[in-house]
C-alpha positions as CSV (number, residue, x, y, z in Angstrom):
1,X,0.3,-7.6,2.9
2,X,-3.1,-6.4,1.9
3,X,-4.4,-9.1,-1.1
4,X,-6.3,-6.8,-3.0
5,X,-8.5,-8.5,-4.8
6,X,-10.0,-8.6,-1.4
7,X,-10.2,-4.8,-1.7
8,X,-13.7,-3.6,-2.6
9,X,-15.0,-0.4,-4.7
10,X,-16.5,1.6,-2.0
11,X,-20.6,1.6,-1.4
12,X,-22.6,3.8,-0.7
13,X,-22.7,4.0,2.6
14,X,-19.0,3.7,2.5
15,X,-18.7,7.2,0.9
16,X,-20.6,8.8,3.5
17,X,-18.8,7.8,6.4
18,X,-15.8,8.9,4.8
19,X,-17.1,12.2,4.2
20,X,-18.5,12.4,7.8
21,X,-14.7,11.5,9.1
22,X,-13.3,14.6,7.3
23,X,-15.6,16.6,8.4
24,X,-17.2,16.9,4.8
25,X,-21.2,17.3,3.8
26,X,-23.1,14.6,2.1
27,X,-24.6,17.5,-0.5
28,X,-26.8,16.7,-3.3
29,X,-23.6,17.2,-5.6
30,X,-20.8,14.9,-4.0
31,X,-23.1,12.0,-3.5
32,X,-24.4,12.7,-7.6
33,X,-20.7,12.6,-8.5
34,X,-19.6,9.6,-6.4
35,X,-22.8,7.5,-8.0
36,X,-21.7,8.5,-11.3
37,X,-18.0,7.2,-10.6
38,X,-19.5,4.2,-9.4
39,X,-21.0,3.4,-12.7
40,X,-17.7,5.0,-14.9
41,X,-15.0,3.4,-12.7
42,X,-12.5,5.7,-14.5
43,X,-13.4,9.2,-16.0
44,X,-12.8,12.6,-16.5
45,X,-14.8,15.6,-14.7
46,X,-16.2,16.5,-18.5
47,X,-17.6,12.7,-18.6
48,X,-19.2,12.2,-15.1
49,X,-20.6,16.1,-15.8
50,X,-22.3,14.6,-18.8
51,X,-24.1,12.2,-17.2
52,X,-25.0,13.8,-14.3
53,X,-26.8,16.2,-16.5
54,X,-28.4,13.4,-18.6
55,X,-30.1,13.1,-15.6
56,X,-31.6,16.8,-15.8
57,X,-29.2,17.7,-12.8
58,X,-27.6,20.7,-13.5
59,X,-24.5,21.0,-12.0
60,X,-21.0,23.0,-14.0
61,X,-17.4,20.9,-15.4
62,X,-16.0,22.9,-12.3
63,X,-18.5,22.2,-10.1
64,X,-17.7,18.1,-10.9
65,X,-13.6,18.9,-10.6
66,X,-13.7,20.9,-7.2
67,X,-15.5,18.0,-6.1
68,X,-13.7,14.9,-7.7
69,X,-10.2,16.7,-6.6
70,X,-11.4,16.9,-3.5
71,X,-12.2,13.2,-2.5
72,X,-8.8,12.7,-4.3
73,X,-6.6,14.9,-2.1
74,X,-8.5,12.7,1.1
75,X,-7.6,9.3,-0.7
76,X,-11.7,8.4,-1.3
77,X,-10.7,8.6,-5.3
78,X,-7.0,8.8,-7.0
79,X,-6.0,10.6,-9.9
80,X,-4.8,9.2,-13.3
81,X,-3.6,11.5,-16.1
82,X,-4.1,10.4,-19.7
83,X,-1.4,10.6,-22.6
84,X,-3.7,13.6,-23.5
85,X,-2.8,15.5,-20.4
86,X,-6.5,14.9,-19.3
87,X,-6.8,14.2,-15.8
88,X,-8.8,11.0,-14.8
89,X,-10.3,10.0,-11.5
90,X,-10.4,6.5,-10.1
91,X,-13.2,5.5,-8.3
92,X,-10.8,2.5,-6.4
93,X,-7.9,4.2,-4.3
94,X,-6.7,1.0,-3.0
95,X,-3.3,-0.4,-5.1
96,X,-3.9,-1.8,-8.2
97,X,-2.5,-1.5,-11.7
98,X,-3.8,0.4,-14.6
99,X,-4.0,-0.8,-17.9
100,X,-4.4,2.6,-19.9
101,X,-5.8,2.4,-24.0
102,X,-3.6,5.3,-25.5
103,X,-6.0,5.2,-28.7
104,X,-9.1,5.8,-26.6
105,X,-7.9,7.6,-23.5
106,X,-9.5,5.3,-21.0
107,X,-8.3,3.0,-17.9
108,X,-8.8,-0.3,-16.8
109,X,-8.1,-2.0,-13.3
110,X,-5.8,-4.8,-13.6
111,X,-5.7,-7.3,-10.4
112,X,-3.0,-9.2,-9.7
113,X,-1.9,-9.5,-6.5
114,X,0.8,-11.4,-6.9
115,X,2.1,-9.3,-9.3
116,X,1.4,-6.4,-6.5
117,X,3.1,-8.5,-4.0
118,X,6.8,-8.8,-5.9
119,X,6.4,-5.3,-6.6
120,X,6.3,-4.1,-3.2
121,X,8.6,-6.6,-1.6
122,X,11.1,-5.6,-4.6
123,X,11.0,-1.5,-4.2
124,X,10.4,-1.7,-0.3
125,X,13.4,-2.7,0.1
126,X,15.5,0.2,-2.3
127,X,16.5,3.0,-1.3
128,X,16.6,6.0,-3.9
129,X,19.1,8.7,-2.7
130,X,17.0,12.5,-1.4
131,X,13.7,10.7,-2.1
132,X,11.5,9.0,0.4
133,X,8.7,6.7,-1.8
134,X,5.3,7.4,-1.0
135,X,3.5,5.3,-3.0
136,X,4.0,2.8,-6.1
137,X,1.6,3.6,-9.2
138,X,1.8,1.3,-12.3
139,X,0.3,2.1,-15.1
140,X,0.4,-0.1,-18.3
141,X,0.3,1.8,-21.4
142,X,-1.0,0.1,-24.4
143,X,-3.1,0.0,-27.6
144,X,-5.8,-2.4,-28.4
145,X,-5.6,-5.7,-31.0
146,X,-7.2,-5.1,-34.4
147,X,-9.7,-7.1,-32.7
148,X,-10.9,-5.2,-29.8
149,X,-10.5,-1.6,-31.8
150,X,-13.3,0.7,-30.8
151,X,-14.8,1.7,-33.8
């Protein structure tokens, strides 16, 4: 198996040649939105919209979703949605777990491969009657310690 932690955030110049193999323009907008995920990791399309435009880009929420749904549905991005029926984008598609604040609506990567590894020898092998498994998402939910509260 794949160790993930081997896995890597894509660059720059991976973005583009995976735009390039579906057939997709590098515009001004996508490469604006991608190096705003790069920075947020996680976020929503009202949060990278925001600081796009804190760059005096002006570009719409819809605009920033047509786009972010986009590199999900070709796997450059995944989707996460929050406890607040908010949809998230990850900027890391390859398998990891999510650690997900319910008091702050926010995600966190979690590596673990070994962890990863269990998992996917464990389910692999099952078998789940009129289903075929596609793909294994884990997503911790918790709520920070007193201590790490956001205030």
């Amino acid at each position: 198996m794949t160790n993930q932690t081997q896995q890597k955030t894509p660059t720059r110049e991976d973005f583009l040649h995976q735009l390039r193999r579906h057939g997709l323009k590098a515009t001004r907008q996508r490469i604006a939105v991608h190096e705003t995920m790069m920075r947020l990791g996680h976020a929503s399309a009202d949060m990278v919209t925001e600081e796009i435009q804190k760059s005096g880009t002006k570009i719409t929420v819809a605009s920033v979703y047509n786009i972010l749904s986009q590199l999900a549905d070709i796997h450059i991005y995944s989707r996460r949605m929050s406890s607040n029926s908010k949809m998230y984008f990850d900027v890391n598609s390859f398998r990891h777990v999510h650690l997900y604040d319910r008091e702050n609506n926010c995600f966190r990567d979690v590596f673990d491969d070994e962890l990863m590894d269990l998992i996917y020898s464990r389910l692999k092998r099952r078998k789940f009657k009129g289903f075929t498994v596609e793909d294994i998402d884990i997503q911790l939910v918790a709520r920070p310690t007193k201590k790490h509260r956001i205030s």
